[in-house]
Biopython code that builds the backbone (N, CA, C, O; Angstrom):
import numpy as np
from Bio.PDB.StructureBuilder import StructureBuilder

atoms = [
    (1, "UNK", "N", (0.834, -1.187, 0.000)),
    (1, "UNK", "CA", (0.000, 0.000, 0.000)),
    (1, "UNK", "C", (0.875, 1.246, 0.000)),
    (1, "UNK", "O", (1.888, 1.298, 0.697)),
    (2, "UNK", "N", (0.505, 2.200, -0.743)),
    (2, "UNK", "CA", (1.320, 3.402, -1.306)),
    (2, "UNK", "C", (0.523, 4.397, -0.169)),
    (2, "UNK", "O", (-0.646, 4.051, 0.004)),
    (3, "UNK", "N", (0.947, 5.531, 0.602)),
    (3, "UNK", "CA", (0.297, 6.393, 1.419)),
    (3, "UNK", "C", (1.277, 7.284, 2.107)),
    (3, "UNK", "O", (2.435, 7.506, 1.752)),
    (4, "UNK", "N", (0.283, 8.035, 3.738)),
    (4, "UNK", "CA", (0.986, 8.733, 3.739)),
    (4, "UNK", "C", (0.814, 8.419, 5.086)),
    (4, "UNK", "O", (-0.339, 8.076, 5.351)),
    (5, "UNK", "N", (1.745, 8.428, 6.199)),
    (5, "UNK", "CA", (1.034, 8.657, 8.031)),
    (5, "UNK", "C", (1.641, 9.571, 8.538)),
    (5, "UNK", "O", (2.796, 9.949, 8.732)),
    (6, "UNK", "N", (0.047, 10.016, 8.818)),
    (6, "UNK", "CA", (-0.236, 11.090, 9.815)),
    (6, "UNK", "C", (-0.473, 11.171, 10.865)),
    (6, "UNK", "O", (-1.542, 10.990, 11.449)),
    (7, "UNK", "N", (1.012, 11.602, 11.417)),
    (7, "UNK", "CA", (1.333, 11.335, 13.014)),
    (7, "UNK", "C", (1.358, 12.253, 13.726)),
    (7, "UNK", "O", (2.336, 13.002, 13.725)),
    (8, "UNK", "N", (0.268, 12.463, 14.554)),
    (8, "UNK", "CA", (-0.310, 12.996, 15.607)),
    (8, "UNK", "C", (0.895, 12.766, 17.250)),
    (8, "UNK", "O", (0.984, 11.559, 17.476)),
    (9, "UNK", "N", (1.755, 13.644, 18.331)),
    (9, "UNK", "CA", (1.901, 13.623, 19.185)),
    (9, "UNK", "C", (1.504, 14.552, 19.874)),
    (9, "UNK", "O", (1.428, 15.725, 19.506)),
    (10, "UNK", "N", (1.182, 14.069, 21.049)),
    (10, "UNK", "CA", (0.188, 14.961, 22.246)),
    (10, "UNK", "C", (1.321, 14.661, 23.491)),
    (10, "UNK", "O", (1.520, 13.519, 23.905)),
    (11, "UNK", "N", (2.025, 15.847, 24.019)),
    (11, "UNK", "CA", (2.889, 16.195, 25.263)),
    (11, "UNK", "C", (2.334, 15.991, 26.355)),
    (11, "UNK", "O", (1.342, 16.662, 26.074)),
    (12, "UNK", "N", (2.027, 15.477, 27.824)),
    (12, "UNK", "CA", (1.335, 15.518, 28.406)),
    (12, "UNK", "C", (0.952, 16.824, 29.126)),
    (12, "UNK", "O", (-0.105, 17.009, 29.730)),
    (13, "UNK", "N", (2.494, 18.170, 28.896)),
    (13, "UNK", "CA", (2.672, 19.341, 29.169)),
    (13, "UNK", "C", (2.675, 19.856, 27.890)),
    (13, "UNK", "O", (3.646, 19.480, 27.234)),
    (14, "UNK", "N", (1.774, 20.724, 27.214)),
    (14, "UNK", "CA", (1.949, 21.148, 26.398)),
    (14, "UNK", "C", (2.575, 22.429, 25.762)),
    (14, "UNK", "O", (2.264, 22.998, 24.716)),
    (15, "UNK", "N", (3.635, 22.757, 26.769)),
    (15, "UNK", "CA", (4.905, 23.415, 26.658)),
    (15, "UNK", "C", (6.204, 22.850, 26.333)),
    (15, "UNK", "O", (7.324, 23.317, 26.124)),
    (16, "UNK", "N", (5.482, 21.238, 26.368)),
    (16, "UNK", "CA", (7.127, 20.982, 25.868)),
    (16, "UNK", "C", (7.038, 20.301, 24.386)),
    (16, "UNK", "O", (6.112, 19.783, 23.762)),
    (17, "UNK", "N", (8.444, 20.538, 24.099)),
    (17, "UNK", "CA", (8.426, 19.571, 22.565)),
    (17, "UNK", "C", (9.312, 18.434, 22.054)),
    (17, "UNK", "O", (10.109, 17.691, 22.629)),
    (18, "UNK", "N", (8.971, 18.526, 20.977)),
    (18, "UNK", "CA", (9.663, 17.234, 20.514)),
    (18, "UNK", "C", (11.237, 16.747, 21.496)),
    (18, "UNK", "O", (11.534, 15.674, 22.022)),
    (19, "UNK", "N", (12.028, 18.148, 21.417)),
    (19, "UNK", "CA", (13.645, 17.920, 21.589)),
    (19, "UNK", "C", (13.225, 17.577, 23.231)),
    (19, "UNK", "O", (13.562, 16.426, 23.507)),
    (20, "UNK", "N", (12.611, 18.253, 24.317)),
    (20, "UNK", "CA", (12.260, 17.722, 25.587)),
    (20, "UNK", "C", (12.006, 16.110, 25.382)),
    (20, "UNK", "O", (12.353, 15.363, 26.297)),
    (21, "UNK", "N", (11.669, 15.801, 24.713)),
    (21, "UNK", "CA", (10.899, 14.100, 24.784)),
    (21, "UNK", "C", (12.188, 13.134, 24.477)),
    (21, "UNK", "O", (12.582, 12.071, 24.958)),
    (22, "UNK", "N", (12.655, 14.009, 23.451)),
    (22, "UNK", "CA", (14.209, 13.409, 23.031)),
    (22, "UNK", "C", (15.191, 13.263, 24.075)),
    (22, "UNK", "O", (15.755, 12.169, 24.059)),
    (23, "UNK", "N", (15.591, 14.153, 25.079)),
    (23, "UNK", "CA", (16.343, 14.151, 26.217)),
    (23, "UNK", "C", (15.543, 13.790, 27.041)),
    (23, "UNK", "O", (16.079, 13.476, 28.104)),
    (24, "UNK", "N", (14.249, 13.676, 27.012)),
    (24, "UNK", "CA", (13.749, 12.707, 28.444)),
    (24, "UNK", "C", (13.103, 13.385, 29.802)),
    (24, "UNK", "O", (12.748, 12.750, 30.795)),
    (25, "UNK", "N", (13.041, 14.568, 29.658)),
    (25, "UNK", "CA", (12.429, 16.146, 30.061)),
    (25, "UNK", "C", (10.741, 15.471, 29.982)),
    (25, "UNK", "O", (10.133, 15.651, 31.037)),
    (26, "UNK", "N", (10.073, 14.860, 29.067)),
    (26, "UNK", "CA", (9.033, 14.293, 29.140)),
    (26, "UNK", "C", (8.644, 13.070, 29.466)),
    (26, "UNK", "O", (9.074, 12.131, 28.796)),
    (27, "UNK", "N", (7.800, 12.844, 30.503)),
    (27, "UNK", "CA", (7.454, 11.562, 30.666)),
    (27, "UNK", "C", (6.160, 10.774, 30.485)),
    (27, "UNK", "O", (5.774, 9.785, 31.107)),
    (28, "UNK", "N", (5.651, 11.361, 29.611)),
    (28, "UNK", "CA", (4.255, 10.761, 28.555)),
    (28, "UNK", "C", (4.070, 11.631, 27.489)),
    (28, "UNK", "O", (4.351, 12.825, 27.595)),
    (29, "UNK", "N", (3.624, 11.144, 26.474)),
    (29, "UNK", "CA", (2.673, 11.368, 25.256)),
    (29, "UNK", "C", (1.969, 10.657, 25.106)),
    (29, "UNK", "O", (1.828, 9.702, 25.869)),
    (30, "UNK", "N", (1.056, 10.918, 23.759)),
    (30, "UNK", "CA", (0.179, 9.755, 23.321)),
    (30, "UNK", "C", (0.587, 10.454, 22.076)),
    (30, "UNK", "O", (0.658, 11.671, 21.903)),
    (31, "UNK", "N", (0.952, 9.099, 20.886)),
    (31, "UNK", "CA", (0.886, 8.834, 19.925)),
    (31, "UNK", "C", (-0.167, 8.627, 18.964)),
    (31, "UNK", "O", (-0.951, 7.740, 19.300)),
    (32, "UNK", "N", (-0.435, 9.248, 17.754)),
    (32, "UNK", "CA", (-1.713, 8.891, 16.678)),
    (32, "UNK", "C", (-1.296, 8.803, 15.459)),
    (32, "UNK", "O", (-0.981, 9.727, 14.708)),
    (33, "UNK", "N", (-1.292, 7.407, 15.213)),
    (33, "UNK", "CA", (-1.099, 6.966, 13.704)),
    (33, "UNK", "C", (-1.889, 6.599, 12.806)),
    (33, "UNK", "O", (-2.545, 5.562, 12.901)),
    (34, "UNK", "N", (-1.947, 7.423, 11.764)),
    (34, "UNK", "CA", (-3.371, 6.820, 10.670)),
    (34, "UNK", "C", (-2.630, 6.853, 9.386)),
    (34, "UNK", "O", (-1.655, 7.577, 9.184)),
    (35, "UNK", "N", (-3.058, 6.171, 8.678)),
    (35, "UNK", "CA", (-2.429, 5.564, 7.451)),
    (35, "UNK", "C", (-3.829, 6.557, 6.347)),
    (35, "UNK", "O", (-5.060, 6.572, 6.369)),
    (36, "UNK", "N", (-2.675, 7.315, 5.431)),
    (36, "UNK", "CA", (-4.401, 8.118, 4.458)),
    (36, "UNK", "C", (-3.333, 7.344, 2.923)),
    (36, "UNK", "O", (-2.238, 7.460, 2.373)),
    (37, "UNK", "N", (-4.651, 6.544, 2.839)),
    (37, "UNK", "CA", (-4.131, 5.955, 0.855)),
    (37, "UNK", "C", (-3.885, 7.184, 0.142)),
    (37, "UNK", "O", (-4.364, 8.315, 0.228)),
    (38, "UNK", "N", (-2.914, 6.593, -0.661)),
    (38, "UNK", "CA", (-2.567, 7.650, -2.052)),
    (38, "UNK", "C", (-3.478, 8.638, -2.443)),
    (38, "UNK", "O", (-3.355, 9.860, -2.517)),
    (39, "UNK", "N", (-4.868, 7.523, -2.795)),
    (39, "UNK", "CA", (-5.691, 7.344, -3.378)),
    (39, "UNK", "C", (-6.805, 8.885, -3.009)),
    (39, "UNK", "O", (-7.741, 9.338, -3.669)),
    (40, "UNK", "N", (-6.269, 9.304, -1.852)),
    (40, "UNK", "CA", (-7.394, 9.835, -1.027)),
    (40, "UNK", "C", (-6.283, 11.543, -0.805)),
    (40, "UNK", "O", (-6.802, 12.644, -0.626)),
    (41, "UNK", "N", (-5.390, 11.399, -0.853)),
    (41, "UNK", "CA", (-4.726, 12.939, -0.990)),
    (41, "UNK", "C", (-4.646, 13.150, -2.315)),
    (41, "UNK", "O", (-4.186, 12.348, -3.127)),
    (42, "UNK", "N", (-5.271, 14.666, -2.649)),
    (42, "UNK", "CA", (-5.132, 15.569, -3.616)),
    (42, "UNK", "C", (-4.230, 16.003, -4.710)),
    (42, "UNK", "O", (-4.123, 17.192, -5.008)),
    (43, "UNK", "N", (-3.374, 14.759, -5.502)),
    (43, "UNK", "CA", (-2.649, 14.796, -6.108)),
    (43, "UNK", "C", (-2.561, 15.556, -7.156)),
    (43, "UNK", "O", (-3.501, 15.352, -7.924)),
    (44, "UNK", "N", (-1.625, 16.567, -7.612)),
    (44, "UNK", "CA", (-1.788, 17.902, -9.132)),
    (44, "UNK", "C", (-0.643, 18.370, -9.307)),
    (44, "UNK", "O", (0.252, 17.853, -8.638)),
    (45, "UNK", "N", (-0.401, 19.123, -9.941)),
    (45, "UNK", "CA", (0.444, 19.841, -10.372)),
    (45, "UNK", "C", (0.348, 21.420, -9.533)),
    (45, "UNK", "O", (-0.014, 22.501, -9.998)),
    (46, "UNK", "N", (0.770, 21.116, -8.281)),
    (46, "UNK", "CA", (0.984, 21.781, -7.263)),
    (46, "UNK", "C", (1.978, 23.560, -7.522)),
    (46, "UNK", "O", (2.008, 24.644, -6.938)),
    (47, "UNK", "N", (2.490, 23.078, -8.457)),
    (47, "UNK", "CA", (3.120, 24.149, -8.929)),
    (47, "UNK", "C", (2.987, 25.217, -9.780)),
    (47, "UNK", "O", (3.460, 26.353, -9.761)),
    (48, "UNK", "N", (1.759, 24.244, -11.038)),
    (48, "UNK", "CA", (2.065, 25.194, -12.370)),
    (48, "UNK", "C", (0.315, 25.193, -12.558)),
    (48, "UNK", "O", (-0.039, 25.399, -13.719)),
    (49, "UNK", "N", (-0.507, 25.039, -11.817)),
    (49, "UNK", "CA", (-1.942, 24.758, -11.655)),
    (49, "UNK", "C", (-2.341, 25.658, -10.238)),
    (49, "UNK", "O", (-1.768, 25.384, -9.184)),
    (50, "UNK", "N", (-3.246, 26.621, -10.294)),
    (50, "UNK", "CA", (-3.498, 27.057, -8.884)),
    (50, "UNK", "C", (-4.438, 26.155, -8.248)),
    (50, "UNK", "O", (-4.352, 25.701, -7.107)),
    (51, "UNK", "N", (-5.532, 25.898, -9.285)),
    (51, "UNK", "CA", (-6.625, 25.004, -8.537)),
    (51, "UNK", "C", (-6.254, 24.014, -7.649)),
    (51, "UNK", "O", (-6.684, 23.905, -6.501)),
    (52, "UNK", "N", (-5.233, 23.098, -8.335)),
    (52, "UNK", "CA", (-4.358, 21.601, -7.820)),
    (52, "UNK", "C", (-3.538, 22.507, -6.616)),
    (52, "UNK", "O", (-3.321, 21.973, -5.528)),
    (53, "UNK", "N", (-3.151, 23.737, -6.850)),
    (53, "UNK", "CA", (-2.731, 24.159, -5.638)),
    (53, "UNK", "C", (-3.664, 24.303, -4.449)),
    (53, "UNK", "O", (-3.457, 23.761, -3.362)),
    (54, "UNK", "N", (-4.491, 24.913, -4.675)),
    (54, "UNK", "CA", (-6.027, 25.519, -4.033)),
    (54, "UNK", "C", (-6.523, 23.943, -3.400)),
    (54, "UNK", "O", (-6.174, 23.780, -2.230)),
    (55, "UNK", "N", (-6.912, 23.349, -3.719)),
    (55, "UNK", "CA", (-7.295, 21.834, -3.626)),
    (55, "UNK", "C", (-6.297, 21.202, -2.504)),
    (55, "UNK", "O", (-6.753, 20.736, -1.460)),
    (56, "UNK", "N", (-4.979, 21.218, -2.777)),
    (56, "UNK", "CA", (-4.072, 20.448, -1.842)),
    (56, "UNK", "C", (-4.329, 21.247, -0.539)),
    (56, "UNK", "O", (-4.902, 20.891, 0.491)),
    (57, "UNK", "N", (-3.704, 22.514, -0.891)),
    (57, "UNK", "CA", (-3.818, 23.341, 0.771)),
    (57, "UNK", "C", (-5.328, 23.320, 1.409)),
    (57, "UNK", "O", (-5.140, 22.889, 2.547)),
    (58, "UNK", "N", (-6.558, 23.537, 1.271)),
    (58, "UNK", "CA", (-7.289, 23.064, 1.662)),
    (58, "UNK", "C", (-7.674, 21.274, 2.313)),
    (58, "UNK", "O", (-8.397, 20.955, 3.257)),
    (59, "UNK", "N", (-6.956, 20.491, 1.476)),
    (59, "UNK", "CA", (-6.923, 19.250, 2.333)),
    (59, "UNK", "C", (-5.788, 19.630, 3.058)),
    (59, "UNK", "O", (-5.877, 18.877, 4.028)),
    (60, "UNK", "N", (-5.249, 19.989, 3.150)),
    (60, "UNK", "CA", (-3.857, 19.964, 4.353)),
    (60, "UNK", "C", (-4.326, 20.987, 5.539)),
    (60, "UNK", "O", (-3.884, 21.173, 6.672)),
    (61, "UNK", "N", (-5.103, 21.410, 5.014)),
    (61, "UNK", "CA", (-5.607, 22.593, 6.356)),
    (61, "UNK", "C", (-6.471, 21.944, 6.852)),
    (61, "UNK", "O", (-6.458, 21.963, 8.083)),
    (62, "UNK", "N", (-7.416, 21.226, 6.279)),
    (62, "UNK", "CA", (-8.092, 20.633, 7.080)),
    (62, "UNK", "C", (-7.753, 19.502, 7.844)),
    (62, "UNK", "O", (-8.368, 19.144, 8.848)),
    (63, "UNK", "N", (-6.676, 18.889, 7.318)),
    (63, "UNK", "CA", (-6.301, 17.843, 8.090)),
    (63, "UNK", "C", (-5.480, 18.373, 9.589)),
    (63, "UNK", "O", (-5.656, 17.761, 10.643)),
    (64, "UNK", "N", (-4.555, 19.618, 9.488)),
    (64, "UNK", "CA", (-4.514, 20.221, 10.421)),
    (64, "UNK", "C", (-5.445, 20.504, 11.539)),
    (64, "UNK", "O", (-5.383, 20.271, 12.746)),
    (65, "UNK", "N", (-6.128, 20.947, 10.951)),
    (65, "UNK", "CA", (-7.705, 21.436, 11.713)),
    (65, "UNK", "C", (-8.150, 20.254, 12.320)),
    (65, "UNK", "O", (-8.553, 20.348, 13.480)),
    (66, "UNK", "N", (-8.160, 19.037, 11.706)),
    (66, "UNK", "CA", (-8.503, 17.575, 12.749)),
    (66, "UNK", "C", (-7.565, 16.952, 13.736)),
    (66, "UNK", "O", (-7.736, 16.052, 14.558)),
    (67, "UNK", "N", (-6.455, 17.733, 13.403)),
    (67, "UNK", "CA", (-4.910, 17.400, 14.428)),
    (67, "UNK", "C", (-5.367, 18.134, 15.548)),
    (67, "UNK", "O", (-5.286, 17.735, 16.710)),
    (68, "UNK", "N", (-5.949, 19.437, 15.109)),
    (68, "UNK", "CA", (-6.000, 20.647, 16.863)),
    (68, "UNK", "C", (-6.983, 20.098, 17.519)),
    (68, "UNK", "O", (-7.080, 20.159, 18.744)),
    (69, "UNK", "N", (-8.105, 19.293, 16.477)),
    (69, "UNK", "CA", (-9.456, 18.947, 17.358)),
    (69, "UNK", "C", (-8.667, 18.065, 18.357)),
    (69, "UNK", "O", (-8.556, 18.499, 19.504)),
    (70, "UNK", "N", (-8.082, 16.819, 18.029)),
    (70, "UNK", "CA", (-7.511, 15.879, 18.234)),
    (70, "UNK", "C", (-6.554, 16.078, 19.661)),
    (70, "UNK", "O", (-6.804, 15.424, 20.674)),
    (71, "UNK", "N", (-5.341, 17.148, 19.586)),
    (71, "UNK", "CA", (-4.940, 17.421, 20.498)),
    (71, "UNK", "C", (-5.701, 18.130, 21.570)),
    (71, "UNK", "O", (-5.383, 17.867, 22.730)),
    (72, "UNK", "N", (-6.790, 19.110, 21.324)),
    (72, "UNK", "CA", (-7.319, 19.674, 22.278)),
    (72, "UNK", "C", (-8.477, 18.732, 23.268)),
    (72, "UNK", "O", (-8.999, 19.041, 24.339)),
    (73, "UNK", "N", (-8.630, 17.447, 22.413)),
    (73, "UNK", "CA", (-9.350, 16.573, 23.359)),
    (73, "UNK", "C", (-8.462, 15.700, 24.360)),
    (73, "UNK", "O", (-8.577, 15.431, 25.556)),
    (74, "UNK", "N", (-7.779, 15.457, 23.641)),
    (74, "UNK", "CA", (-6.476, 14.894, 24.621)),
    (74, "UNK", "C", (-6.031, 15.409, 25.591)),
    (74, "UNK", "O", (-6.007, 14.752, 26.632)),
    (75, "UNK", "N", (-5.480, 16.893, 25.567)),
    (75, "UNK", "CA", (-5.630, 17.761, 26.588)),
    (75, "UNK", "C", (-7.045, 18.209, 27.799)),
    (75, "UNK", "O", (-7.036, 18.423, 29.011)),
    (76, "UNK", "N", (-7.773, 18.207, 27.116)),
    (76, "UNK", "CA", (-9.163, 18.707, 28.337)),
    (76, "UNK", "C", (-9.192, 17.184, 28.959)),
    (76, "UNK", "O", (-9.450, 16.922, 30.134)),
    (77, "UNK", "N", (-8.834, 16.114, 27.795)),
    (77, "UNK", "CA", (-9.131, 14.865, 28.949)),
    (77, "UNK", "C", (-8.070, 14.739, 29.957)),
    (77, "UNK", "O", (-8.570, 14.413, 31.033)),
    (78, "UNK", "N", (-7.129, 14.838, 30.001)),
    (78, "UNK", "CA", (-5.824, 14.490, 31.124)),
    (78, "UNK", "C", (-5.863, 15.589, 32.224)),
    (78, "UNK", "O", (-5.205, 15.640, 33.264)),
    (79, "UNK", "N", (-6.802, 16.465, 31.740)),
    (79, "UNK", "CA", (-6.963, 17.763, 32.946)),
    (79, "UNK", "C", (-7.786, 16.576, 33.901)),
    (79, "UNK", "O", (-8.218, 16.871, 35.015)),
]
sb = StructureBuilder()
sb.init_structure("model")
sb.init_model(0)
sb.init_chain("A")
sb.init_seg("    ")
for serial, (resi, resn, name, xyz) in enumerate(atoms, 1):
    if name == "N":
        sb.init_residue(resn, " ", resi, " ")
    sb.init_atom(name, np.array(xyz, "f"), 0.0, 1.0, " ", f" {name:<3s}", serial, name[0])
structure = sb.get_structure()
């Protein structure tokens, strides 16, 4: 299967980041892995096409936009 994963980490402090987790400064996350087929991202000519441009950034914003939902539930839950 050809794709892409979209990996979601949630800090249990959400002041810290990646390089904290790396040295060990953090002592939980939660991890989110989802697998999106080829098939299903907005493939174009990203460059020389605005629409295929227009089209991609809108799926990428929105997929963003389901990352903040995502983290902000994670967060209100561990409160």
């Amino acid at each position: 299967m050809v794709g892409v994963l979209n990996t979601t980490i949630v800090y249990d402090n959400p002041n810290q980041t990646l390089w904290d987790f790396m040295i060990r400064k953090t002592k939980k996350i939660k991890v989110k892995v989802d697998f999106i087929p080829i098939v299903d991202v907005p493939l174009g000519d990203y460059f020389n096409n605005p629409k295929d441009k227009q089209v991609f950034q809108k799926w990428l914003n929105d997929l963003w936009l389901t990352k903040d939902r995502y983290i902000d539930s994670k967060l209100s839950n561990s409160n």
